[in-house]
Backbone as CSV, one residue per row, in Angstrom:
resi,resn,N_x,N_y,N_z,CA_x,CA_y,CA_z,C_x,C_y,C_z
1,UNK,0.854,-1.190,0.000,0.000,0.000,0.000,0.892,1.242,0.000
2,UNK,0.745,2.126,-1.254,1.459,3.410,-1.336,0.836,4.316,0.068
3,UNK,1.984,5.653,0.225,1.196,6.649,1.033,-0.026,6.998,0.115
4,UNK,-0.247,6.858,-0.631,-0.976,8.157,-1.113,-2.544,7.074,-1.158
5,UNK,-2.795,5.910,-0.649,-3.764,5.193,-0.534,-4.301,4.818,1.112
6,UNK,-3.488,5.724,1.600,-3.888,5.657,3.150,-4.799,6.487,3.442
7,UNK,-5.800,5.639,3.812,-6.978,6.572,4.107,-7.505,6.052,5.573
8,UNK,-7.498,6.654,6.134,-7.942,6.501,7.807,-9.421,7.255,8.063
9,UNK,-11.183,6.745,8.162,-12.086,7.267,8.828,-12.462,7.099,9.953
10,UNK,-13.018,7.857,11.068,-13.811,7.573,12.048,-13.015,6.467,13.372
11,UNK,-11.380,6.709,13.076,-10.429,5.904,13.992,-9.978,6.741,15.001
12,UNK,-10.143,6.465,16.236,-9.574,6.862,17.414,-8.299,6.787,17.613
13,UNK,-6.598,7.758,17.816,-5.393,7.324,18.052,-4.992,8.226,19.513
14,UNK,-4.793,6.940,20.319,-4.122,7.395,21.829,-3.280,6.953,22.387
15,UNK,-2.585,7.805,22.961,-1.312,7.407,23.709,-0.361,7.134,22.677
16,UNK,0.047,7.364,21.718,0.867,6.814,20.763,1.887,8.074,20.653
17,UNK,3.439,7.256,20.738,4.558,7.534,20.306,4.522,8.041,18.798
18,UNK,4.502,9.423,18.421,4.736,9.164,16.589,5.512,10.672,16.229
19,UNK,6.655,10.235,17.395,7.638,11.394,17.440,8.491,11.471,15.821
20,UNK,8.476,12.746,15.394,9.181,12.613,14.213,8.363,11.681,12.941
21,UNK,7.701,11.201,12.977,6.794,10.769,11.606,6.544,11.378,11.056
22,UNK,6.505,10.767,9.457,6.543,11.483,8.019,5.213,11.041,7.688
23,UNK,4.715,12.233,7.495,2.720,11.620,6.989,2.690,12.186,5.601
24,UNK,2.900,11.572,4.655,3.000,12.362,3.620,1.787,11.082,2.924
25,UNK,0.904,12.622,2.087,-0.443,12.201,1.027,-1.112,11.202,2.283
26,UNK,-1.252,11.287,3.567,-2.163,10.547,4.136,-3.791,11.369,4.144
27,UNK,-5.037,10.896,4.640,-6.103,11.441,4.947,-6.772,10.450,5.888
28,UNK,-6.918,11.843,6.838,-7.932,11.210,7.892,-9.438,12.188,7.873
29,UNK,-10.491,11.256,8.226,-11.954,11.778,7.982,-12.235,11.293,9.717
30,UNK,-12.719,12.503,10.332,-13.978,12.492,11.428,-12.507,11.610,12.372
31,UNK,-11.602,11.345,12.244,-10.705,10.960,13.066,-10.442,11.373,14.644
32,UNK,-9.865,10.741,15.683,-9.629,11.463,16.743,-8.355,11.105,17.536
33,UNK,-7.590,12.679,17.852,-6.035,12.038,18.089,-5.746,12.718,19.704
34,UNK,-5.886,11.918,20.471,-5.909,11.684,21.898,-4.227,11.913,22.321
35,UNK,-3.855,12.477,23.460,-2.348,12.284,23.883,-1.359,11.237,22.774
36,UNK,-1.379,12.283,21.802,-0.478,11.919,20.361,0.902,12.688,20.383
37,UNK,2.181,12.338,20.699,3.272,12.818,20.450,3.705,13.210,19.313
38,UNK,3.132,13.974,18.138,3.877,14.563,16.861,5.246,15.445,16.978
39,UNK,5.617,15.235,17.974,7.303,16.448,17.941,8.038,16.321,16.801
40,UNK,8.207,17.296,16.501,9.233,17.059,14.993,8.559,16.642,13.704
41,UNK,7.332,15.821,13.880,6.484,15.228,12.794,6.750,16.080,11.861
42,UNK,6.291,15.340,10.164,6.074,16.594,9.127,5.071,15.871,8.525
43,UNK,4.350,16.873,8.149,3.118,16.084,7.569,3.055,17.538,6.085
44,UNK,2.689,16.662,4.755,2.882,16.734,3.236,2.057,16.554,2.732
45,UNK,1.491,17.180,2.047,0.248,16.306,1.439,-1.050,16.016,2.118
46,UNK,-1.062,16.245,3.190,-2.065,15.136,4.096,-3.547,16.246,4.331
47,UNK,-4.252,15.034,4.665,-5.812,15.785,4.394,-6.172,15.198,5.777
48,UNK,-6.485,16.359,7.024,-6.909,16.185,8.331,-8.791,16.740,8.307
49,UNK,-9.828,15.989,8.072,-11.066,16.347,7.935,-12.106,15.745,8.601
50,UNK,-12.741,17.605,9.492,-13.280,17.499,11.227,-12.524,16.278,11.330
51,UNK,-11.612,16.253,12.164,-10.474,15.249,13.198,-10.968,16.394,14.462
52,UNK,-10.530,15.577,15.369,-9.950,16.303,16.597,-8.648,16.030,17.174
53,UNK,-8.118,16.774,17.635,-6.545,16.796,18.105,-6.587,17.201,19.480
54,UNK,-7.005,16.469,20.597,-7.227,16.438,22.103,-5.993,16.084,22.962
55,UNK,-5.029,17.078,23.685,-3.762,17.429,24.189,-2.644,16.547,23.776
56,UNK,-2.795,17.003,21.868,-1.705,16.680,21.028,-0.499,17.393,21.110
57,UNK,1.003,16.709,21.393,2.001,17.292,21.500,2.643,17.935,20.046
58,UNK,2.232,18.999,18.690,3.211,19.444,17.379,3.956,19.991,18.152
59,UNK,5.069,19.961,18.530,5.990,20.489,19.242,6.838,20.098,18.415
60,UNK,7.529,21.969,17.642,8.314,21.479,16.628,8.622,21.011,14.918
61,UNK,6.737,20.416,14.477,6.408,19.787,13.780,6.609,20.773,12.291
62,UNK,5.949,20.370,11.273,6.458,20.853,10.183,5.260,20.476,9.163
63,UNK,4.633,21.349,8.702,3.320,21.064,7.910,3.293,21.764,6.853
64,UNK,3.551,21.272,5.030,3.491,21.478,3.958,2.283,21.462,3.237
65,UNK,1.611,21.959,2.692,0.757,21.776,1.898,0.046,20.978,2.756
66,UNK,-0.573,20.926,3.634,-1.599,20.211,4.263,-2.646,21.250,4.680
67,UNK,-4.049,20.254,4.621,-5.078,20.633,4.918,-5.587,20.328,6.639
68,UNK,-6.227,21.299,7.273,-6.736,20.677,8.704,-7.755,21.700,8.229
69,UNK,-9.029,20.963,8.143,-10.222,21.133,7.628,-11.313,21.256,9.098
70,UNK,-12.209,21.761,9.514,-12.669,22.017,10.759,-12.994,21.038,11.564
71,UNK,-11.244,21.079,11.696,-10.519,20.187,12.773,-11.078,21.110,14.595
72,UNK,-10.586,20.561,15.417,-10.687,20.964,16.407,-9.328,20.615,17.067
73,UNK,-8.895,21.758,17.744,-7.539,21.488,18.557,-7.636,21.867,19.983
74,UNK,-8.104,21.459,21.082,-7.822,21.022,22.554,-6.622,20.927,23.312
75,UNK,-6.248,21.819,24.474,-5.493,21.259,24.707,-4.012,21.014,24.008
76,UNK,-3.709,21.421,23.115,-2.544,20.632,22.746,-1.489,21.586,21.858
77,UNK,-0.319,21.622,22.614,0.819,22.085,22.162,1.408,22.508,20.829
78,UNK,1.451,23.567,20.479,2.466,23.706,18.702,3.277,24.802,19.027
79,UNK,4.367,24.335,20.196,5.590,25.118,20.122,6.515,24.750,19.003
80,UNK,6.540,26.058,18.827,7.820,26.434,17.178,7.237,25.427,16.384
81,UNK,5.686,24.849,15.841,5.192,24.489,15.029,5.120,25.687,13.993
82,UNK,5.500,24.512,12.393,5.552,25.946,11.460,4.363,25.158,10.493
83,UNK,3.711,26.214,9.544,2.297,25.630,8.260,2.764,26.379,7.334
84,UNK,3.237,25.703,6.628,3.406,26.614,5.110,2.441,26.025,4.124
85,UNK,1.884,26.732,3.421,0.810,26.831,2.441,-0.039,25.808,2.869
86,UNK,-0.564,25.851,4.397,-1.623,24.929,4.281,-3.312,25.649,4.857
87,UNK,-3.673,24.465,4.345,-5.456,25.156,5.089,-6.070,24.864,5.977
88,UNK,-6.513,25.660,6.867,-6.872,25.191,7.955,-8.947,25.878,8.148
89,UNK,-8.720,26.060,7.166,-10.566,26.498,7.268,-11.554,26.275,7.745
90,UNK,-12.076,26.883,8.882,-12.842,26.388,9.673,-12.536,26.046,10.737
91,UNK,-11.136,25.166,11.338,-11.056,24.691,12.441,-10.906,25.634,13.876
92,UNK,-10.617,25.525,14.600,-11.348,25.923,15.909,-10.236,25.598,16.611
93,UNK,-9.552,26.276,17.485,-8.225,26.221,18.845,-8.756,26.606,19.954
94,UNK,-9.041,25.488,20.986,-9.103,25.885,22.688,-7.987,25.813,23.377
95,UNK,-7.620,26.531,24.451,-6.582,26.248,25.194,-5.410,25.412,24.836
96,UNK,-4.802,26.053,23.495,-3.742,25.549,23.327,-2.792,26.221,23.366
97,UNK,-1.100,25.748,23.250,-0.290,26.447,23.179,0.514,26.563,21.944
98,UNK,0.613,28.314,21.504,0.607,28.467,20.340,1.852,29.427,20.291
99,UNK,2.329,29.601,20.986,3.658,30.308,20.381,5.177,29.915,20.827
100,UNK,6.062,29.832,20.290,5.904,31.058,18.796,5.254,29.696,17.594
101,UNK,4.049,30.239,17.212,3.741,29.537,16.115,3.925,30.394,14.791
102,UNK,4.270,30.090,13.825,5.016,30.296,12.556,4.148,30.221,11.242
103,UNK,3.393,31.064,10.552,2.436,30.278,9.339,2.806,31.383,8.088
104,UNK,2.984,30.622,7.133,3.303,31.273,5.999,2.446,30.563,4.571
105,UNK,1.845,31.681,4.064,1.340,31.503,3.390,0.167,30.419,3.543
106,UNK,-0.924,30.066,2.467,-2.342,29.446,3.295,-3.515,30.194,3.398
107,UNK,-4.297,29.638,3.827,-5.503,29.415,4.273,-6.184,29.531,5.625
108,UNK,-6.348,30.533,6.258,-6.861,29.941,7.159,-8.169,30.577,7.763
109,UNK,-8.820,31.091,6.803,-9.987,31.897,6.899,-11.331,30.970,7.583
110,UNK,-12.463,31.580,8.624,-12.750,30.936,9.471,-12.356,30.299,10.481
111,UNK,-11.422,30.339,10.471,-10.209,29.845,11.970,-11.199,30.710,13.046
112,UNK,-11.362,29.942,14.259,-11.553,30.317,15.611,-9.970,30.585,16.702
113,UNK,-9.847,31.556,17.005,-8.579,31.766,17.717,-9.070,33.061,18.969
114,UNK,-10.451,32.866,19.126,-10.728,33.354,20.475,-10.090,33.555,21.649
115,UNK,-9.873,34.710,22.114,-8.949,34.448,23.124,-7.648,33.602,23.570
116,UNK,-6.874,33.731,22.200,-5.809,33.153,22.352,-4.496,33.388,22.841
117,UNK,-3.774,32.958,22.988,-2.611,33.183,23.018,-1.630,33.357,22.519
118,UNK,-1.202,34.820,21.544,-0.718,34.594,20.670,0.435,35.858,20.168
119,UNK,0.489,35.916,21.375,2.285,37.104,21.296,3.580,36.669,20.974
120,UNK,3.619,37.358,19.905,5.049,36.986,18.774,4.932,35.971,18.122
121,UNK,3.795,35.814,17.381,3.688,34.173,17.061,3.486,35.340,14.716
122,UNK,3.950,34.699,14.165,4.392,35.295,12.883,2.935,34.818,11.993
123,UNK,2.383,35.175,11.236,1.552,35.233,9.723,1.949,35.837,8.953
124,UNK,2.649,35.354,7.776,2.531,36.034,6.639,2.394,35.942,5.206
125,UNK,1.524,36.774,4.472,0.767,36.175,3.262,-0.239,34.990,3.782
126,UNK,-1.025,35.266,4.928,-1.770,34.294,5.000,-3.715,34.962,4.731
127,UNK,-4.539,33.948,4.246,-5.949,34.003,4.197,-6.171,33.693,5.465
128,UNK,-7.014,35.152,6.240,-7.551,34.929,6.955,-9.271,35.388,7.594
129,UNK,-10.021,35.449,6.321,-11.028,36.223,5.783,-12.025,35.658,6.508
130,UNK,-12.602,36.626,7.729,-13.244,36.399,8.812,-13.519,35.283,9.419
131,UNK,-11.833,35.563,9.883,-11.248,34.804,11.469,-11.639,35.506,12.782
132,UNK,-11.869,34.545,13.737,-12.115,35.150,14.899,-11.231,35.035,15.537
133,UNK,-10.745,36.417,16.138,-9.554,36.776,17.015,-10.017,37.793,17.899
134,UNK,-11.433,37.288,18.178,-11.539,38.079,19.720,-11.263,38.166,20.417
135,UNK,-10.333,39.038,21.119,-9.574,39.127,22.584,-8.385,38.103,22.275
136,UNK,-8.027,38.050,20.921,-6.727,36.953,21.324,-5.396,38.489,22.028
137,UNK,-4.536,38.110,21.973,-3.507,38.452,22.886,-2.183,38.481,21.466
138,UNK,-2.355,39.377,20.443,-1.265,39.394,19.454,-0.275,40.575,19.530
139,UNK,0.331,40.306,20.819,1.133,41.705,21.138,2.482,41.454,20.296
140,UNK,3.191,41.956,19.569,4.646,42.158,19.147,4.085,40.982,18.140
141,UNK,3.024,40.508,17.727,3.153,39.395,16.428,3.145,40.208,15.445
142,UNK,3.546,39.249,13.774,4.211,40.100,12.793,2.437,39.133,12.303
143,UNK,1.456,40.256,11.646,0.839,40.036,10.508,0.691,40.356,9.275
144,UNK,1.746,40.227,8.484,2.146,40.812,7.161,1.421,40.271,5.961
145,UNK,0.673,41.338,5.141,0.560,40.579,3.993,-0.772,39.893,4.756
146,UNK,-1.596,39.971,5.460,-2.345,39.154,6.315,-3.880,39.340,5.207
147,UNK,-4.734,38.641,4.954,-6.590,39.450,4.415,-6.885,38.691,5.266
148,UNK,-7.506,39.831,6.675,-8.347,39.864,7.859,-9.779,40.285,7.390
149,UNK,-9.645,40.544,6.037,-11.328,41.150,5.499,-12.415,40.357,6.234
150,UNK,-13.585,40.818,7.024,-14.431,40.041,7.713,-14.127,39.479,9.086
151,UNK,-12.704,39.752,9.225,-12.508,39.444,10.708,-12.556,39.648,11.768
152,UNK,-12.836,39.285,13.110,-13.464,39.560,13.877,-12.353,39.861,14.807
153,UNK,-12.272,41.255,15.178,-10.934,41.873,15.946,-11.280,42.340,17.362
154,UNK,-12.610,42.223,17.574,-12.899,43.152,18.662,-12.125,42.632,20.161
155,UNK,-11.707,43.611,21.020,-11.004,43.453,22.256,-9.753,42.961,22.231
156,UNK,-9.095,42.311,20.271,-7.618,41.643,20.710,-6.947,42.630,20.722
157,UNK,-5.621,42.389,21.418,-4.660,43.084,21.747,-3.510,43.003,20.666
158,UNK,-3.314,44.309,20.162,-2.604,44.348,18.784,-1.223,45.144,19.487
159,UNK,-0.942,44.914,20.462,0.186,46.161,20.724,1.924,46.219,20.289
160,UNK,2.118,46.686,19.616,3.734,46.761,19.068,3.564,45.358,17.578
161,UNK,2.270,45.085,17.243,2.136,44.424,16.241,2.549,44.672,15.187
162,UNK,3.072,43.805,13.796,3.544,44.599,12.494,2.227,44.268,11.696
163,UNK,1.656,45.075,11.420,0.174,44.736,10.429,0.417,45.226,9.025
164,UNK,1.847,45.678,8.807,1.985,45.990,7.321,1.501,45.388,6.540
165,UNK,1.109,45.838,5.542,0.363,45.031,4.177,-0.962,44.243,4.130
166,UNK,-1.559,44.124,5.528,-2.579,43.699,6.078,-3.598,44.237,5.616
167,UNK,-4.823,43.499,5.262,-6.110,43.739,5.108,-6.528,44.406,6.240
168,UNK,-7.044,45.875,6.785,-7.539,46.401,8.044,-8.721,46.734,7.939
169,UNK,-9.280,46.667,6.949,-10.919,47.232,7.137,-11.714,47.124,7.953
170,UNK,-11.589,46.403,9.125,-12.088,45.488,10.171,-11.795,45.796,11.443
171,UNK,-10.352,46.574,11.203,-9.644,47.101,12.776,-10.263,48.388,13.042
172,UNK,-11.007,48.629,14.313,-11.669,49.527,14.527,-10.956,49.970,16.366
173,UNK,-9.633,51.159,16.460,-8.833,50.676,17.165,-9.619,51.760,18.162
174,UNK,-10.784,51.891,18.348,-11.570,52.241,19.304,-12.383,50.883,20.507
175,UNK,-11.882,49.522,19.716,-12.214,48.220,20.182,-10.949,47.165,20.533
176,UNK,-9.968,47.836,19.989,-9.186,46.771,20.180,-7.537,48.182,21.322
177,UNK,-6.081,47.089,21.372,-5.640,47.836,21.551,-4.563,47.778,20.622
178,UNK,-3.839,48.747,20.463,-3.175,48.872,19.368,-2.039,49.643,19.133
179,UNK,-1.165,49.966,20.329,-0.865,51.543,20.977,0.794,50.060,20.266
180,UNK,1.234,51.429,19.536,2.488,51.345,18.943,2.706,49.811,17.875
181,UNK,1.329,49.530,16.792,1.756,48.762,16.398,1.972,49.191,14.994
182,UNK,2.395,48.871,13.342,3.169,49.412,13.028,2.271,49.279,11.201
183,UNK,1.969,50.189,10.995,1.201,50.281,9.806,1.843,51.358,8.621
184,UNK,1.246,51.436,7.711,1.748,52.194,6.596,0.946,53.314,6.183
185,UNK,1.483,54.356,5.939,0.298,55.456,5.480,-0.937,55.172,4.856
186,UNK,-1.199,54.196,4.036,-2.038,53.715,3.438,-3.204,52.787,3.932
187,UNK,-2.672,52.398,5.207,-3.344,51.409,6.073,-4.209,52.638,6.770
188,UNK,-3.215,53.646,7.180,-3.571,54.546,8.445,-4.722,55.377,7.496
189,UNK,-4.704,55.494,6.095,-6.140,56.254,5.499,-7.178,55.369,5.194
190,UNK,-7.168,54.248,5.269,-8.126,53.436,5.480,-8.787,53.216,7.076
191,UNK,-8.179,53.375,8.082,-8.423,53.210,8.857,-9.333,54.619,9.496
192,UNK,-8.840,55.813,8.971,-9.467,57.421,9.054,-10.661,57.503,8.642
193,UNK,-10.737,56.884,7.285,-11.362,56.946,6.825,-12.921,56.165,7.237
194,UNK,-12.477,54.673,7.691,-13.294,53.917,8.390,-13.863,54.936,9.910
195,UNK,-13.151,55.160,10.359,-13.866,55.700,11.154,-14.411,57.558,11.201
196,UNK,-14.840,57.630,9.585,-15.476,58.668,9.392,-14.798,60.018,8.979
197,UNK,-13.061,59.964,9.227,-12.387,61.283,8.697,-12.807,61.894,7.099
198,UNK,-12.995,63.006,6.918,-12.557,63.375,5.612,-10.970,63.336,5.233
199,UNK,-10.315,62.750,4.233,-9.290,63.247,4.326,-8.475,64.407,3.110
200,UNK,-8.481,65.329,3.250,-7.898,66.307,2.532,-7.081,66.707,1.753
């Protein structure tokens, strides 16, 4: 059986060692991954759809072109976890630990990141077209290149943030805080403008 014929539905994985594993072209459907050690893992190719990931260790891990489709993440660790060009649409983060988390380029519009935790943790060139980041905590994070169009900003903490190149139509910094984070003239007349300036 090639990778690319591994197909896993509706399977429960717990307690399992799968430090450093290569998941490449795998897919899991409605799956559920219980105290799962991924440290170092890299996963390629792979299609994660509604899974849950319940106090999973990515610590470290490395994710290419993969999809986590409205997955749910619990509980579970992605220190110095990095996502390059992958999608994560829809899925949903409780009480996890997320920084410094690393995402470049992707997908990740509809993401739930409510009240997160998420100072100095990097986006850039990423889809994030009404994400919820209510009250997350993105002090000194770099969101470059970010489309927040539709996103839901109210109460997070943007302070010493880099939002260059960022979609802002959405930041309304009468709701959020925002005191020294770092925009471009062009951001800052959109933002005047949003909140009613003429500008001259």
């Amino acid at each position: 059986m090639t990778d690319a014929e591994q197909v896993f539905s509706d399977e429960t994985f717990a307690d399992d060692d799968w430090y450093g594993e290569e998941l490449v072209q795998r897919v899991y459907r409605r799956c559920t991954f219980a105290r799962i050690d991924l440290t170092e893992a890299r996963t390629q190719l792979s299609t994660f759809e509604e899974c849950q990931f319940l106090n999973v260790r990515f610590n470290a891990s490395r994710h290419a072109d993969s999809a986590f489709l409205r997955c749910v993440f619990k509980g579970s660790n992605l220190f110095e976890a990095q996502f390059d060009g992958c999608k994560l649409t829809g899925s949903q983060f409780h009480d996890c630990d997320l920084r410094p988390l690393t995402v470049t380029g992707g997908d990740w519009s509809f993401v739930s990141l409510q009240g997160a935790k998420l100072r100095g943790v990097r986006f850039r060139g990423v889809r994030m077209r009404e994400a919820d980041l209510t009250s997350a905590d993105l002090t000194e994070a770099v969101l470059s290149d970010v489309d927040l169009s539709g996103a839901q900003l109210q109460k997070a903490i943007l302070v010493k943030a880099d939002l260059r190149g960022s979609d802002l139509s959405m930041l309304d910094p009468r709701a959020t805080r925002c005191d020294d984070a770092v925009i471009t003239a062009e951001q800052a007349l959109t933002i005047a403008q949003s909140l009613g300036f003429r500008i001259g």
